[in-house]
matplotlib code that plots the C-alpha trace (Angstrom):
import matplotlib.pyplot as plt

x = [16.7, 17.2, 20.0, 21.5, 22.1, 25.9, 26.4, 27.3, 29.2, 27.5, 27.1, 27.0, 23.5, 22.4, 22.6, 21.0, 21.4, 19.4, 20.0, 21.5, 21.8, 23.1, 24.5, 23.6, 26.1, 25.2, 28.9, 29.9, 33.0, 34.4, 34.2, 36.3, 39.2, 39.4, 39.6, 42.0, 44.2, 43.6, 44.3, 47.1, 44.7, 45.5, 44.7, 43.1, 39.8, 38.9, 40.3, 40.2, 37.4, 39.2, 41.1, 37.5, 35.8, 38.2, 38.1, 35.3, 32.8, 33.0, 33.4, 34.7, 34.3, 34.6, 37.6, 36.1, 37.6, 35.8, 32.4, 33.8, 34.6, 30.9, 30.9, 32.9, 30.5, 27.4, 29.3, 31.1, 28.7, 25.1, 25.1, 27.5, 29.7, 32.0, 33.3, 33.3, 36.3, 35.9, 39.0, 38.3, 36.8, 36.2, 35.4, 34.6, 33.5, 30.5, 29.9, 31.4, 30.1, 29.8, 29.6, 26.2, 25.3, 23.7, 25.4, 23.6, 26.3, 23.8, 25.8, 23.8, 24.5, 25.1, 26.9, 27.5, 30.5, 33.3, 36.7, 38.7, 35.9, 33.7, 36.3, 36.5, 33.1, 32.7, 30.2, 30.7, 28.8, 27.5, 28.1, 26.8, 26.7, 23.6, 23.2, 20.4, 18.7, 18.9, 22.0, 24.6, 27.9, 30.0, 29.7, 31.2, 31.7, 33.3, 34.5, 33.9, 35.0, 32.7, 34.8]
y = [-89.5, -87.2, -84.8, -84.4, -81.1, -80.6, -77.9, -80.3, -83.3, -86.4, -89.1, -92.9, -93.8, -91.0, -93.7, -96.7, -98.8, -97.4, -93.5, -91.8, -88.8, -87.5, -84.5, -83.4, -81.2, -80.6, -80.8, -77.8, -76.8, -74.9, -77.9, -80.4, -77.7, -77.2, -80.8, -80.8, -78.2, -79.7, -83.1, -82.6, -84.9, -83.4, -86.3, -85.2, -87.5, -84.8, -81.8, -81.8, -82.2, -82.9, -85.6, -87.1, -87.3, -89.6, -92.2, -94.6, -92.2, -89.4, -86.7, -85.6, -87.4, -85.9, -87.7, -90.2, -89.2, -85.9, -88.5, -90.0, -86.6, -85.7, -88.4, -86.6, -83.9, -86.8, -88.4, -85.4, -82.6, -83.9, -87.3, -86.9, -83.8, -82.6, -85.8, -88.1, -89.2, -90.1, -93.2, -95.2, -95.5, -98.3, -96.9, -98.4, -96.2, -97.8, -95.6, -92.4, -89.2, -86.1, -82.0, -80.8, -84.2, -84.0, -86.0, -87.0, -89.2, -91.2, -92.4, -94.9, -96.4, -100.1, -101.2, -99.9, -102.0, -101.6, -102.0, -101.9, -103.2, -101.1, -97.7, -97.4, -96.6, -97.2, -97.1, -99.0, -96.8, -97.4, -94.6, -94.6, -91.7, -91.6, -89.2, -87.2, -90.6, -92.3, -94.7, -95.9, -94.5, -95.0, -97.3, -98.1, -98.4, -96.0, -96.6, -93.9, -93.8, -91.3, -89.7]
z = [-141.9, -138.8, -138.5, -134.6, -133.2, -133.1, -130.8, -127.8, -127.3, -128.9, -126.4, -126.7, -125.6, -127.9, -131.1, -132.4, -135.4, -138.5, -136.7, -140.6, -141.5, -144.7, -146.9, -150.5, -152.7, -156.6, -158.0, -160.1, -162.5, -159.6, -157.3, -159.8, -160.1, -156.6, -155.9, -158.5, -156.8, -153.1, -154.0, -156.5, -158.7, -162.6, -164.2, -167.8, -167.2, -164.7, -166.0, -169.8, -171.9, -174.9, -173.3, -171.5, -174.7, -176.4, -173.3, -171.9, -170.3, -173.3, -170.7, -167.6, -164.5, -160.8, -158.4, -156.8, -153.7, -154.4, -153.3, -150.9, -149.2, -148.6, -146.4, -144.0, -143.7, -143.2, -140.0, -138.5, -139.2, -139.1, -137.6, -135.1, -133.9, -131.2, -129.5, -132.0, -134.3, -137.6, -137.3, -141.1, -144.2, -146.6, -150.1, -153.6, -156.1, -158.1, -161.0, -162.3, -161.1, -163.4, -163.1, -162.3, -160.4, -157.6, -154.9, -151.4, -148.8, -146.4, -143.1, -141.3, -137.9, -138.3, -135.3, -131.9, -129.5, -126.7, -126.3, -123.4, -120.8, -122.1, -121.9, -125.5, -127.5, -131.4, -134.1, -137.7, -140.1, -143.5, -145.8, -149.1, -151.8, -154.4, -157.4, -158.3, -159.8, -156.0, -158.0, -155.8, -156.9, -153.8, -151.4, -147.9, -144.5, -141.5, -138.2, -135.8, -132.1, -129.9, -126.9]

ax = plt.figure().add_subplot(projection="3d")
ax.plot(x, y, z, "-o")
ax.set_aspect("equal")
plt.show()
């Protein structure tokens, strides 16, 4: 995995399928709160331990959104940059994610195509997020036009 420079504008013959890049982020106490806050996301299963131990997982588990965020930093920030346009996300969340995990979103290029006689430039990315053991916990697939 290669990370792209992203001081300048990324341009279209500058990608090929299997071109990834990816971002790590160990997830801490500070990070699920200020999810929490951002999102407007309360629910007990992330923020109260009491509650957490008395359901499925026996603790806390991070937002799943919270995973799928990193993603955003794998496509805009190291794979791409400055010209390109993150447009959509598919997302299912595989297993559940807890505090002190280290997380790691891989975005690979999978598909390059036109629209618009050829005016219109896109890129269909997979974006997976692995823990600390290299297990999938969130899986998907973006759409990115460069422009």
């Amino acid at each position: 995995m290669s990370e792209k420079p992203t001081h300048k504008n990324v341009k279209w013959d500058d990608y090929n399928v299997g071109d990834s890049a990816f971002h790590a982020k160990t997830v801490t106490e500070a990070d699920v709160i200020l999810f929490a806050g951002i999102s407007g996301d309360y629910n007990p299963l992330h923020v109260n331990e009491e509650f957490a131990k008395t359901q499925q997982f026996g603790k806390r588990v991070v937002h799943g959104c919270f995973s799928s965020s990193l993603i955003s930093a794998a496509l805009g920030v190291k794979l791409f940059g400055p010209g390109a346009l993150y447009i959509s996300q598919k997302v299912n969340f595989k297993k559940p994610v807890y505090i002190g995990d280290t997380l790691t979103a891989v975005a690979t290029v999978k598909e390059k195509f036109t629209k618009s006689e050829g005016k219109l430039k896109f890129i269909t990315v997979e974006t997976n997020v692995y823990n600390q053991d290299n297990v999938l916990v969130t899986e998907g697939e973006a759409l990115v036009l460069l422009m």
